[in-house]
PASEBA-1860 file (N, C-alpha, C; in nm, 3 decimals):
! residues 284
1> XXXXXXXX> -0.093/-3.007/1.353/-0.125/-2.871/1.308/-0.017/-2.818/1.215 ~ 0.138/-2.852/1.236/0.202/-2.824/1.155/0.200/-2.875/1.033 ~ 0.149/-2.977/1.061/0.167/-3.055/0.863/0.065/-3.000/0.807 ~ -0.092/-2.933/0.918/-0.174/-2.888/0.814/-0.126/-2.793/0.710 ~ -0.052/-2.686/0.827/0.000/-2.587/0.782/0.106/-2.595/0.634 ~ 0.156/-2.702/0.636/0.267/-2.714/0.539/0.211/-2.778/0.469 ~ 0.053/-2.818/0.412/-0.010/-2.871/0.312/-0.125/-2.756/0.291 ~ -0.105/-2.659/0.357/-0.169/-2.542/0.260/-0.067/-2.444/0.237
9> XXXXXXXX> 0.063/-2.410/0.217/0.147/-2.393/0.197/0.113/-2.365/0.004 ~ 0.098/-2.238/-0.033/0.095/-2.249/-0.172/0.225/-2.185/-0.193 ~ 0.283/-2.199/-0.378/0.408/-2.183/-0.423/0.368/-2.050/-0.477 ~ 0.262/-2.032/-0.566/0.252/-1.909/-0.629/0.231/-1.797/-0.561 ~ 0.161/-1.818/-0.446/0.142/-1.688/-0.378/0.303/-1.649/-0.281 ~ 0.351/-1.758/-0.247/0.514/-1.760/-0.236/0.585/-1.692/-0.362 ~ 0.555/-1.753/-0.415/0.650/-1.646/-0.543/0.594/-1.509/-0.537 ~ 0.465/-1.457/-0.508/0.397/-1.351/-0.539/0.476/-1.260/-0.431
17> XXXXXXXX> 0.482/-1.333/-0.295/0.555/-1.245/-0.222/0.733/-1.270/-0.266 ~ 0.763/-1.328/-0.271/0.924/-1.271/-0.318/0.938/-1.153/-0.409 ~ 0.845/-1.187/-0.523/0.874/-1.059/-0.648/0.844/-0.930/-0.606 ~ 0.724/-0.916/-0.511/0.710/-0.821/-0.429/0.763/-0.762/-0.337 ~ 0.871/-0.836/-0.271/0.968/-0.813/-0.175/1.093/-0.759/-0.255 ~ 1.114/-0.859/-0.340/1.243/-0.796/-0.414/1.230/-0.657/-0.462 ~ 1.121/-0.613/-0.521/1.100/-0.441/-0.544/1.095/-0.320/-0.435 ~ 1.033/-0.400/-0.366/1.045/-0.313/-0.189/1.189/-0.285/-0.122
25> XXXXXXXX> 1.267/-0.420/-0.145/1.399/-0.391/-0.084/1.478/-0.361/-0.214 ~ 1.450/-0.370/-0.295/1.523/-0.250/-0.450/1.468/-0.082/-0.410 ~ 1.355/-0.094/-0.444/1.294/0.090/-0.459/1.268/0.137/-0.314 ~ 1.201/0.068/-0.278/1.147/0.136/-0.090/0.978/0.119/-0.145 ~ 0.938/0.075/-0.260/0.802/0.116/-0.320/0.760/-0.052/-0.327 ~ 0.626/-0.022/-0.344/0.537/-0.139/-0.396/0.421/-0.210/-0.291 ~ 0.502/-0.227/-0.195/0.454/-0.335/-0.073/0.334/-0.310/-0.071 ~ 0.223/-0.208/-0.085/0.117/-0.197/-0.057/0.016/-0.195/-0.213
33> XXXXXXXX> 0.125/-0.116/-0.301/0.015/-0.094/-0.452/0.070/-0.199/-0.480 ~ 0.126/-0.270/-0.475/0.143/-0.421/-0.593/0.092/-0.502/-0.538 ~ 0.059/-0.572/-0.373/0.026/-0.678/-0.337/-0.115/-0.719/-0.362 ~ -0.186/-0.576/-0.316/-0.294/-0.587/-0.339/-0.407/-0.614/-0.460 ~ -0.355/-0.512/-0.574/-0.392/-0.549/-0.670/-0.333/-0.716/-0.737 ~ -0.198/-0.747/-0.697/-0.174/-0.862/-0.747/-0.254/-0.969/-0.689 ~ -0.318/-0.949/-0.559/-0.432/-1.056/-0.491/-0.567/-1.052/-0.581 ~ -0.578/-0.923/-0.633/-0.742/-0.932/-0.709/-0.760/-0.947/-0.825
41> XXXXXXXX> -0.621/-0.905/-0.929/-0.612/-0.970/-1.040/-0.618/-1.080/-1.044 ~ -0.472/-1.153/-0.993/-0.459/-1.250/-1.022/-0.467/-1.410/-0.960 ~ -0.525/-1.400/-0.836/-0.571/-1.456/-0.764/-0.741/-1.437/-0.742 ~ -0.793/-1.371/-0.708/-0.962/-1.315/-0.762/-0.982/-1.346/-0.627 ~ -0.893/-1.266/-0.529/-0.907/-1.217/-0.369/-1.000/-1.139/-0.368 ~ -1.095/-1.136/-0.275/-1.203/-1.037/-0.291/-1.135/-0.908/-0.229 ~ -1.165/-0.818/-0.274/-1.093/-0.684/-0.245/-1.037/-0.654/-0.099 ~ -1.179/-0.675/-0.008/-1.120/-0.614/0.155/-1.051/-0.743/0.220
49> XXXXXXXX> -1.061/-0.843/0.161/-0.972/-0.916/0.207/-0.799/-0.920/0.159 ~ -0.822/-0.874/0.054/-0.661/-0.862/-0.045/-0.597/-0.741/0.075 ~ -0.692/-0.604/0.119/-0.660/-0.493/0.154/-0.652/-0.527/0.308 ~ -0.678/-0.617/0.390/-0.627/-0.649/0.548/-0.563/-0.732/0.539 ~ -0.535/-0.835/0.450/-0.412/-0.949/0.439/-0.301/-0.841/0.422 ~ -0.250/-0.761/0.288/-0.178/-0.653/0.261/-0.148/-0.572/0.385 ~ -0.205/-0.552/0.427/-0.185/-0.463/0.524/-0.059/-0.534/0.660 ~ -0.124/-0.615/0.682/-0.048/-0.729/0.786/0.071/-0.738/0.732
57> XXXXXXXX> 0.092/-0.779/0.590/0.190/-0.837/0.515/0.269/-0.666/0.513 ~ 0.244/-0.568/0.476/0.348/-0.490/0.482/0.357/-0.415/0.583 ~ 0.295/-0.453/0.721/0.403/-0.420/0.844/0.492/-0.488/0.895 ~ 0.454/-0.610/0.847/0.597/-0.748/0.886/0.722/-0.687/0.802 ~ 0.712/-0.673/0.651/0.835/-0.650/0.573/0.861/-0.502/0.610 ~ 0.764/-0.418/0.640/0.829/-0.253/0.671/0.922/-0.297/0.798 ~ 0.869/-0.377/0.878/0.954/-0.388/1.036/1.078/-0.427/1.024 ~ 1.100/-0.438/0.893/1.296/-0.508/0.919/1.316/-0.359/0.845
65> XXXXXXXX> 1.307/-0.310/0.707/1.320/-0.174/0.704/1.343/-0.116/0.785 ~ 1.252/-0.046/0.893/1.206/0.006/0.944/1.350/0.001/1.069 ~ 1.409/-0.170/1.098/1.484/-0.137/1.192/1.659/-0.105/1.126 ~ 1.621/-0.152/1.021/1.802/-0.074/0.924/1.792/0.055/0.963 ~ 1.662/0.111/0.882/1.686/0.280/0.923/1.685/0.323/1.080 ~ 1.616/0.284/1.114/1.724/0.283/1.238/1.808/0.303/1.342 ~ 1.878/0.215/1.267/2.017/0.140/1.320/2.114/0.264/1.232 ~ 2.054/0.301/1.099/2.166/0.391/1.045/2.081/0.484/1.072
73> XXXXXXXX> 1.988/0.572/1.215/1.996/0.691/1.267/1.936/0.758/1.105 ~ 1.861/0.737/1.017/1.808/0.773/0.858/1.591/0.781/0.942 ~ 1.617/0.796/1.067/1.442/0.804/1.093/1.454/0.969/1.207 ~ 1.377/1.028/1.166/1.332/1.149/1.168/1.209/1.112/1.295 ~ 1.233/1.082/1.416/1.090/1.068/1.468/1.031/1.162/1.500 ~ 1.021/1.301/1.512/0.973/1.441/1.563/0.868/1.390/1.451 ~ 0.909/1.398/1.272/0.824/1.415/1.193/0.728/1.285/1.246 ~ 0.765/1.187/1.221/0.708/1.023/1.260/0.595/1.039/1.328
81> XXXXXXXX> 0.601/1.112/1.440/0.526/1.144/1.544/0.442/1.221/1.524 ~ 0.429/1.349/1.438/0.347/1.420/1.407/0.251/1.374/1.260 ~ 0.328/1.280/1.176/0.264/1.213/1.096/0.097/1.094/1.184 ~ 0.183/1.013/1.284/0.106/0.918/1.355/-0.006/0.947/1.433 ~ 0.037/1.144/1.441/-0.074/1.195/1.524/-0.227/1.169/1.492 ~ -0.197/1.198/1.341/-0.271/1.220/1.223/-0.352/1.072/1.175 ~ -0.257/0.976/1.120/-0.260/0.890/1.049/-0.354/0.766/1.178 ~ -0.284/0.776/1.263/-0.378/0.663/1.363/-0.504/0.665/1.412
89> XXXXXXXX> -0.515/0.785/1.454/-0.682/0.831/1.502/-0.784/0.797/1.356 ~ -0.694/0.877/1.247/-0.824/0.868/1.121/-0.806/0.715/1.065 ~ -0.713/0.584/1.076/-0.662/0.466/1.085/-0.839/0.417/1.179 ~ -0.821/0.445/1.251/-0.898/0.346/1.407/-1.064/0.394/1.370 ~ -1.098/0.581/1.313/-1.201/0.598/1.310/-1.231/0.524/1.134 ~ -1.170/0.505/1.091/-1.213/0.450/0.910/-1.240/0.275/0.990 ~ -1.213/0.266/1.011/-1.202/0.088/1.102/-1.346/0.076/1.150 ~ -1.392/0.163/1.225/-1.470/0.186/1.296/-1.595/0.224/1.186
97> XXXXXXXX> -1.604/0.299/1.133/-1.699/0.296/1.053/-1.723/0.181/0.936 ~ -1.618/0.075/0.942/-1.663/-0.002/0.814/-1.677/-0.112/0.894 ~ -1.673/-0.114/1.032/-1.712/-0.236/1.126/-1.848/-0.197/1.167 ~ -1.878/-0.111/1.151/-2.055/-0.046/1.159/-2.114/-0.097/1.048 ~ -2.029/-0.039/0.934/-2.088/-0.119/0.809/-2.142/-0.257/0.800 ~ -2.054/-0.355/0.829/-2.109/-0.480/0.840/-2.025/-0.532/0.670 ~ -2.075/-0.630/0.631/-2.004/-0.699/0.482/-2.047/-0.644/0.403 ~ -1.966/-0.577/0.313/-1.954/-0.488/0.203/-2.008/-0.537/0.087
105> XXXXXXXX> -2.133/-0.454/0.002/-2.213/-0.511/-0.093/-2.097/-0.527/-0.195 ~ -2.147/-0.578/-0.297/-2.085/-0.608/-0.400/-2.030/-0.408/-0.489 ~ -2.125/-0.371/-0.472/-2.146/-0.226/-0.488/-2.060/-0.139/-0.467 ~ -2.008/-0.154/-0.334/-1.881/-0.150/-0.240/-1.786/-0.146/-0.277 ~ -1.778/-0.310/-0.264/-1.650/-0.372/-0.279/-1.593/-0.300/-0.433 ~ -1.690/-0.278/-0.551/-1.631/-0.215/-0.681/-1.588/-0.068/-0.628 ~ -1.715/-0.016/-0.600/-1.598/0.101/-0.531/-1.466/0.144/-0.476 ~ -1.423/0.014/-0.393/-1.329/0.022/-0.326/-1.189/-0.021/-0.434
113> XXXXXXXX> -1.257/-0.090/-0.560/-1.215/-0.126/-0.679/-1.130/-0.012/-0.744 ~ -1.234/0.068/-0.766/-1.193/0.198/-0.801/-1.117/0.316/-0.740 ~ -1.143/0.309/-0.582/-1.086/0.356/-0.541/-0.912/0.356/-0.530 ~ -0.900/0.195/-0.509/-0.793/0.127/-0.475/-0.705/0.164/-0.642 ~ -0.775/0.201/-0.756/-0.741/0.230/-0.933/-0.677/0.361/-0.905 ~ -0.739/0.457/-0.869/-0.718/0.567/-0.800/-0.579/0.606/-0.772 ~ -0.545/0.526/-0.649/-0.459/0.543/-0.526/-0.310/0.489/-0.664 ~ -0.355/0.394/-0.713/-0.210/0.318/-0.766/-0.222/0.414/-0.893
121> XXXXXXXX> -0.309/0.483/-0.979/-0.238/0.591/-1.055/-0.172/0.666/-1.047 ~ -0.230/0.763/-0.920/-0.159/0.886/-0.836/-0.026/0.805/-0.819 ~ -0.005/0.662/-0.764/0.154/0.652/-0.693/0.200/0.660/-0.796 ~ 0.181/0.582/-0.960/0.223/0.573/-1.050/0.311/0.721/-1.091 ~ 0.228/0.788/-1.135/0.261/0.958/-1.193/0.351/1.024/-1.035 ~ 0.320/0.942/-0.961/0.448/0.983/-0.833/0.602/0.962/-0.843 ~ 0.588/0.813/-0.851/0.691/0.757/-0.913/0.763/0.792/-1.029 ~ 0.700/0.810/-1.147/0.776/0.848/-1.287/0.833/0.989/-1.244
129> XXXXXXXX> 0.788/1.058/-1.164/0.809/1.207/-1.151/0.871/1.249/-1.046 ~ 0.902/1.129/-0.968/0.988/1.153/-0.797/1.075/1.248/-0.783 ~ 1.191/1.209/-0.928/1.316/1.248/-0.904/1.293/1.399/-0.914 ~ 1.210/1.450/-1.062/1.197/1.605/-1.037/1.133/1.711/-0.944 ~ 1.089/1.603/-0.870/1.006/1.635/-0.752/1.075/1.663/-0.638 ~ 1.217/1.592/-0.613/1.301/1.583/-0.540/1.405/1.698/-0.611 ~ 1.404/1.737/-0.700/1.513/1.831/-0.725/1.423/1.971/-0.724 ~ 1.314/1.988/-0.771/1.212/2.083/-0.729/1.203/2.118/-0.578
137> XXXXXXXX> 1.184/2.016/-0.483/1.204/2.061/-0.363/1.307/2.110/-0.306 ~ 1.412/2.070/-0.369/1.540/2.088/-0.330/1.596/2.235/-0.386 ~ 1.479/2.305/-0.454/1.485/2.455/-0.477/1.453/2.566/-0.383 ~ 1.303/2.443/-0.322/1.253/2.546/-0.243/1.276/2.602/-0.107 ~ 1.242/2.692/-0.080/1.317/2.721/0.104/1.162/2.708/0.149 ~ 1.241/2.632/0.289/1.143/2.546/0.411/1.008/2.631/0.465 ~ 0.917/2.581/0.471/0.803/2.636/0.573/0.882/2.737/0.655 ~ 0.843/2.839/0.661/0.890/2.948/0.801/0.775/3.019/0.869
145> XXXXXXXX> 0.801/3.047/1.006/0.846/2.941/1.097/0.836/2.788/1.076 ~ 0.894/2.731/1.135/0.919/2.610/1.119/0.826/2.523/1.198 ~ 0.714/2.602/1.279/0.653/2.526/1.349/0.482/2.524/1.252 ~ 0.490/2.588/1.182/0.397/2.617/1.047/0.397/2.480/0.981 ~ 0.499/2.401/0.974/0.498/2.299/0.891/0.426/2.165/1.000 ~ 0.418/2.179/1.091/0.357/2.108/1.213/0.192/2.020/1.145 ~ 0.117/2.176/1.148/-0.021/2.076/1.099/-0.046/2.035/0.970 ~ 0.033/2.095/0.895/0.013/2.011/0.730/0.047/1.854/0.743
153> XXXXXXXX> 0.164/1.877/0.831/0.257/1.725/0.830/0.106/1.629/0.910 ~ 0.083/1.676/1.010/-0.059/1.585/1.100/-0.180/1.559/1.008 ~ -0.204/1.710/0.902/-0.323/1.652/0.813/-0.230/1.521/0.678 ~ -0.180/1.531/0.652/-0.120/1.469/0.546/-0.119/1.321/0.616 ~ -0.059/1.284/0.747/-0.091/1.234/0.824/-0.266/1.122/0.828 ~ -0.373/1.233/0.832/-0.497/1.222/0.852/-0.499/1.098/0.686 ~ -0.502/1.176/0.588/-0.511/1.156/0.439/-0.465/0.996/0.417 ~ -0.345/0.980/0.455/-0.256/0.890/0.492/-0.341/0.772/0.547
161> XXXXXXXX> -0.361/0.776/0.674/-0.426/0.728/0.749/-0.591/0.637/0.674 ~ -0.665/0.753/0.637/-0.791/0.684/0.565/-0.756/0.624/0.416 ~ -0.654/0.651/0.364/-0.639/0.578/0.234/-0.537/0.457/0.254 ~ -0.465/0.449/0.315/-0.387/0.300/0.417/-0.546/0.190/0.437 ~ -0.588/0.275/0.532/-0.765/0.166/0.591/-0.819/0.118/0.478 ~ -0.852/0.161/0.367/-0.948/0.147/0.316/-0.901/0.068/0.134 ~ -0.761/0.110/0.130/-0.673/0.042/-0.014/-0.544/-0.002/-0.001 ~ -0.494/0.027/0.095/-0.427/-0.027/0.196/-0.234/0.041/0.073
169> XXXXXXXX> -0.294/0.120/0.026/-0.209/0.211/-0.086/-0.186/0.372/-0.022 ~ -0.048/0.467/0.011/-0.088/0.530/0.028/0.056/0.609/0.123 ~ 0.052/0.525/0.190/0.229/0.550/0.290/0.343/0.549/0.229 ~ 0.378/0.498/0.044/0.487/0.491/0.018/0.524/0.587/-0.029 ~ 0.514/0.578/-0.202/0.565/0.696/-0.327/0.490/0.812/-0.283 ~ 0.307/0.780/-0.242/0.264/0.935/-0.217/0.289/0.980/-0.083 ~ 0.346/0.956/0.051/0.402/0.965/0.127/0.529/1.041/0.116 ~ 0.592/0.990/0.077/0.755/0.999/0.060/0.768/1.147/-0.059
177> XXXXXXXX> 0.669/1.196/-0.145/0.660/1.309/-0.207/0.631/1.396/-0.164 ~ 0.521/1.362/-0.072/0.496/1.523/0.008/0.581/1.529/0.106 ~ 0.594/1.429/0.196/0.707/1.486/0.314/0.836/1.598/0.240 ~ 0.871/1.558/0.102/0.967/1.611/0.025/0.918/1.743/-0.015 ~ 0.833/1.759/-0.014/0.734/1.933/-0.005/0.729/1.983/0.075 ~ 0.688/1.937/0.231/0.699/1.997/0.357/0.821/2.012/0.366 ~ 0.930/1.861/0.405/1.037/1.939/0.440/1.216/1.881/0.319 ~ 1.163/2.021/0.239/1.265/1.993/0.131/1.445/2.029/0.122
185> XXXXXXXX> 1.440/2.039/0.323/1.580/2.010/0.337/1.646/1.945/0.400 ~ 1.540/1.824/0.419/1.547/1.711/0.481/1.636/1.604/0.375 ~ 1.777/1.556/0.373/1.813/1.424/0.317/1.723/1.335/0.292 ~ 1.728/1.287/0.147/1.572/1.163/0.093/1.602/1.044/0.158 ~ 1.742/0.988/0.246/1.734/0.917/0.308/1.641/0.884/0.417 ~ 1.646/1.004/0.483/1.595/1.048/0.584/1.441/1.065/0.583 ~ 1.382/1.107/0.494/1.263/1.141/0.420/1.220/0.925/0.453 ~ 1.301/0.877/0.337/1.238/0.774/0.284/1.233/0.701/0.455
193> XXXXXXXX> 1.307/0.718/0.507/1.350/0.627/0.634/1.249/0.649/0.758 ~ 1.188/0.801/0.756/1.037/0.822/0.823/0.999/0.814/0.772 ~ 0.940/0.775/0.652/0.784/0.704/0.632/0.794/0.560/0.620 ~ 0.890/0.502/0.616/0.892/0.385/0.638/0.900/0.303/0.794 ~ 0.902/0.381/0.903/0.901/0.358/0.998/0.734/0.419/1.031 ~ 0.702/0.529/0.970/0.604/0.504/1.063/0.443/0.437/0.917 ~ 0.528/0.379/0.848/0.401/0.314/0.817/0.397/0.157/0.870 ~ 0.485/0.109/0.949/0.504/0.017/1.073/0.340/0.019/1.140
201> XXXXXXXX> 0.394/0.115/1.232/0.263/0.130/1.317/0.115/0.143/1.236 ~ 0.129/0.211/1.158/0.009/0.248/1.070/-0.035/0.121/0.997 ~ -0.004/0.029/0.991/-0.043/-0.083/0.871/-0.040/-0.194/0.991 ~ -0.002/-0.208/1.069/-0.034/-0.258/1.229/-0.170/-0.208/1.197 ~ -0.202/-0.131/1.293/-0.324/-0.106/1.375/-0.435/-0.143/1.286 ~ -0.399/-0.089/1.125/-0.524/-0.139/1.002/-0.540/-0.224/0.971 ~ -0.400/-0.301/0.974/-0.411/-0.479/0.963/-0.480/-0.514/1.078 ~ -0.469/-0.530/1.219/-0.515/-0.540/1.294/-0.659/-0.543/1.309
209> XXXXXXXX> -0.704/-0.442/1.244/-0.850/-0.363/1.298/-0.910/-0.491/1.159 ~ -0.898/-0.509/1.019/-0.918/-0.544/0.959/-0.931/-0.704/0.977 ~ -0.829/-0.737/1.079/-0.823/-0.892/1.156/-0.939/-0.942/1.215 ~ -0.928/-0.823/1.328/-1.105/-0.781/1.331/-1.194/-0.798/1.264 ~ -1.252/-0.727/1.194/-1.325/-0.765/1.129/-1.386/-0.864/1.045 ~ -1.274/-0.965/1.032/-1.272/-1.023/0.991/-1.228/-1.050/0.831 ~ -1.128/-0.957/0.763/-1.101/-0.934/0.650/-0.962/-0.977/0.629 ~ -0.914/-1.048/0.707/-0.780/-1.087/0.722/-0.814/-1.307/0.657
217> XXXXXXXX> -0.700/-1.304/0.555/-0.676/-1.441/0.563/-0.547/-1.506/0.588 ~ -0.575/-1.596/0.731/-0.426/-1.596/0.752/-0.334/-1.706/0.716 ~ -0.430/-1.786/0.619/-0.254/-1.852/0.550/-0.212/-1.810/0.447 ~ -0.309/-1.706/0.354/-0.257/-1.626/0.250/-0.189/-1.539/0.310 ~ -0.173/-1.517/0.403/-0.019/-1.407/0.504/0.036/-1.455/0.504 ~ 0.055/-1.605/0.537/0.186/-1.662/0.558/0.270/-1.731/0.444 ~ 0.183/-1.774/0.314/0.211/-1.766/0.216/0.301/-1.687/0.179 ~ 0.229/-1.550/0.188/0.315/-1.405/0.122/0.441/-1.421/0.168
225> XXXXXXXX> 0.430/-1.403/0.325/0.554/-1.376/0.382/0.681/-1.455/0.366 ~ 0.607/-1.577/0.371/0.730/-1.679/0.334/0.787/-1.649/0.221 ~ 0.744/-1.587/0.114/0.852/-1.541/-0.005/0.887/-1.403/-0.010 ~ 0.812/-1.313/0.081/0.837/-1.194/0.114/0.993/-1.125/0.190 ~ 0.961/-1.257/0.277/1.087/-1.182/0.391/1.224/-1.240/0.324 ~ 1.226/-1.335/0.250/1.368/-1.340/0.146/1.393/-1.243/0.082 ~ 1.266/-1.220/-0.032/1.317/-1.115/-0.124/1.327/-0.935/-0.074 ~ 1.268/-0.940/0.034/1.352/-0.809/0.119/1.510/-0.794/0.089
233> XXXXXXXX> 1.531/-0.931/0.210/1.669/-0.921/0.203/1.728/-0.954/0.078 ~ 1.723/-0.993/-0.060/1.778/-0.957/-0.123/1.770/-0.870/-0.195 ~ 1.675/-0.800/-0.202/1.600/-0.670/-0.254/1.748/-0.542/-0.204 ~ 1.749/-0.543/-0.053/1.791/-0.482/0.024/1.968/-0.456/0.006 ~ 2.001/-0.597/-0.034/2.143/-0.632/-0.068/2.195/-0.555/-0.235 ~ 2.121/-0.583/-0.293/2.160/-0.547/-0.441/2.089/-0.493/-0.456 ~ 2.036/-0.395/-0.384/1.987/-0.208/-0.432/2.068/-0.145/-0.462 ~ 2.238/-0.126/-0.429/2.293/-0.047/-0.450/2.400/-0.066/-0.577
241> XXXXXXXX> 2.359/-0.206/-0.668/2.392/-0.204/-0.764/2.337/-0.139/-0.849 ~ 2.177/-0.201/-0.817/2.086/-0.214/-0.917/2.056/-0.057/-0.962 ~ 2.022/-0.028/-1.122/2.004/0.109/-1.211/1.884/0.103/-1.168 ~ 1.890/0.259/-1.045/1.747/0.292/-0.993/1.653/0.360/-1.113 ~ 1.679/0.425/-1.197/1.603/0.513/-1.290/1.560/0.397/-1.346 ~ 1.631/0.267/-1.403/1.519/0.147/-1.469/1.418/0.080/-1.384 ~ 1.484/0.069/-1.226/1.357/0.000/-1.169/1.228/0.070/-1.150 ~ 1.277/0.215/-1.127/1.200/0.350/-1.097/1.038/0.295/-1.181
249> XXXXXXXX> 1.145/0.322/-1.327/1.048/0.286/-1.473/0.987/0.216/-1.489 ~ 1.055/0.077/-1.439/0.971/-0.054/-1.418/0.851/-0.044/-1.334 ~ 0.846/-0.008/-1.221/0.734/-0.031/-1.123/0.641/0.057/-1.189 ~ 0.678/0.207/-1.236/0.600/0.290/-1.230/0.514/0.260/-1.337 ~ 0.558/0.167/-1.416/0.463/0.089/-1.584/0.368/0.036/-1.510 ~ 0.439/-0.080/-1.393/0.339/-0.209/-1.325/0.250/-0.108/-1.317 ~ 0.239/-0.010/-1.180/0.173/0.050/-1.115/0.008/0.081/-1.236 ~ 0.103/0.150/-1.359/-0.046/0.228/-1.420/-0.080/0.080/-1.492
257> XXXXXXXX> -0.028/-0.029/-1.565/-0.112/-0.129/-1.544/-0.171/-0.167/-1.479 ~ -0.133/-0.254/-1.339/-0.239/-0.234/-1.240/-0.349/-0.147/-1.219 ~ -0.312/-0.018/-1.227/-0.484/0.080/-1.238/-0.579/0.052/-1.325 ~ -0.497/0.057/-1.457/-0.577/0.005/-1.553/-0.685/-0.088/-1.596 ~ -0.581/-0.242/-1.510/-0.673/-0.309/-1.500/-0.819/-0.327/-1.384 ~ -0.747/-0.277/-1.261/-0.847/-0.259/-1.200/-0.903/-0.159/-1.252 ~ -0.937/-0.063/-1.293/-1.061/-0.017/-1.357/-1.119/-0.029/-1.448 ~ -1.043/-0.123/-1.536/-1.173/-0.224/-1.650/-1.227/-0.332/-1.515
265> XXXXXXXX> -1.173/-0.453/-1.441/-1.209/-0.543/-1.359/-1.392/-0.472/-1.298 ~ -1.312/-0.314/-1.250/-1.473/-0.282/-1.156/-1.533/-0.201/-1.247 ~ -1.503/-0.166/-1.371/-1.599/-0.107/-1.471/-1.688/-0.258/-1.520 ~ -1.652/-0.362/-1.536/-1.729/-0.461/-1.572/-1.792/-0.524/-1.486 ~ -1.752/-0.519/-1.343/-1.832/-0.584/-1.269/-1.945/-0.455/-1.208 ~ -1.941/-0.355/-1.252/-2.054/-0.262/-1.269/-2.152/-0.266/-1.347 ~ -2.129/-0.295/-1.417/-2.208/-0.289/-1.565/-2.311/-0.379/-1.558 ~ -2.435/-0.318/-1.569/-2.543/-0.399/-1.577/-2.568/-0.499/-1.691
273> XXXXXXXX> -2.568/-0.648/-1.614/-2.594/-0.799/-1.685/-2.715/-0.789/-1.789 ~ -2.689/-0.814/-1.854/-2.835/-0.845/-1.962/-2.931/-0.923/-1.894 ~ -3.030/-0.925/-1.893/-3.146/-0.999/-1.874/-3.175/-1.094/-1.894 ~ -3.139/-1.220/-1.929/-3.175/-1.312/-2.035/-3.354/-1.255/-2.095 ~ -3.428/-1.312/-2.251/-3.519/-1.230/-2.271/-3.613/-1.343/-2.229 ~ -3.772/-1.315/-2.203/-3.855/-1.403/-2.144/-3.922/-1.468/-2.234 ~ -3.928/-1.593/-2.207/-3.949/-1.666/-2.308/-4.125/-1.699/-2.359 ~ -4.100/-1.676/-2.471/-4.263/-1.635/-2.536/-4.392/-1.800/-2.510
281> XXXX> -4.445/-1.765/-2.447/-4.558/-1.868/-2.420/-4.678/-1.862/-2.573 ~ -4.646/-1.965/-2.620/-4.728/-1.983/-2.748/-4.871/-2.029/-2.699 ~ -4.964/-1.965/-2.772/-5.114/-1.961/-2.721/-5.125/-2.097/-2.791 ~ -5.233/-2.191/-2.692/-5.249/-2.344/-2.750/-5.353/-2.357/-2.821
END
């Protein structure tokens, strides 16, 4: 069984996860908008399978994250907790309705095309715009009372939750911006360090549910991971060299490419085929 394993062992999708890892443990970003689309571009993963493989794949690499922050006391669980309130129930009920569904028409699956175009623009224009977003918040004074900021954080949570299930995009850059709106006197360490812990659990239960279903492929996981969990750690190591405003720039280009292309990919696979024309029967 092991040698099967190490004769389906591919290199490119190994590389696919290192390059992907290395940006995750550089920015804190990507793991979810790059993998996925990089499965349907360039591999021609069918969508809900790119989006429950992904999913699996970035709760393994959030879980070493997830235990730095930590270890450096940078996780906020009060918020965590009121995020998960949110994010898991609408996680388990989106699961639940697309396991009712049954296999997703082709119809669908473009939808989810688009949808998934969607999700990686918004992170895109998140990204290019973080930093003023972060100094903007850093103007504003906090929700008062302070217990006011409670159910926004649980719906945001909710939002979270069904766009994780379904594009498997959604917990990082647009995550990590609003928490910075709710609570904008919270350290971005701190910020970045709860949502990265609790999109752990959250990309669990969707990976999971998606395992289920059967939308999971599991040696294209292990593929990933095997080049994934290196380029973490070096991602992780030489972040604090690396010129964040260029990588910032960098991803945030990938990102609106990626949209781009996925929305020519499911604008054409929309588009109604020509007919071939019927061929004229000559009277004898």
């Amino acid at each position: 069984m092991g040698m099967d394993l190490f004769h389906q062992m591919d290199g490119l999708h190994g590389l696919a996860g290192l390059l992907v890892g290395l940006l995750v443990g550089l920015t804190g970003v990507g793991g979810g908008s790059l993998m996925t689309p990089l499965l349907v571009l360039m591999f021609g993963v069918n969508p809900t399978t790119a989006v429950g493989t992904d999913l699996l794949y970035a709760a393994a690499t959030k879980t070493v994250g997830s235990g730095v922050h930590g270890w450096r006391e940078t996780v906020d669980w009060r918020i965590m907790q009121r995020l998960a309130l949110g994010s898991i129930p609408a996680a388990l009920f989106t699961l639940l309705v697309l396991s009712r569904i049954g296999p997703l028409s082709k119809s669908t699956q473009n939808e989810m095309m688009f949808g998934l175009a969607m999700m990686l623009a918004l992170t895109s224009v998140t990204v290019f715009f973080q930093r003023r977003l972060i100094n903007y918040a850093g103007l504003r004074d906090p929700i008062r009372p302070a217990r006011r900021v409670v159910m926004p954080t649980v719906a945001l949570g909710v939002v979270i939750g069904v766009a994780v299930s379904l594009t498997s995009v959604g917990a990082g850059a647009i995550g990590v911006t609003a928490l910075l709106m709710l609570y904008p006197n919270l350290p971005v360490a701190r910020i970045v360090g709860t949502d990265i812990a609790h999109a752990v659990p959250l990309a669990l239960v969707a990976g999971v549910g998606h395992w289920v279903i059967g939308d999971v492929d599991g040696v294209l996981l292990l593929n990933l991971l095997f080049g994934s969990v290196p380029g973490v750690v070096i991602g992780s190591l030489i972040a604090s060299h690396a010129p964040d405003r260029v990588l910032r720039a960098l991803l945030g280009v990938v990102l609106a490419l990626s949209a781009w292309q996925l929305f020519i990919k499911a604008s054409k696979a929309e588009a109604p085929k020509a007919k071939p024309a019927a061929a004229q029967v000559q009277p004898k």
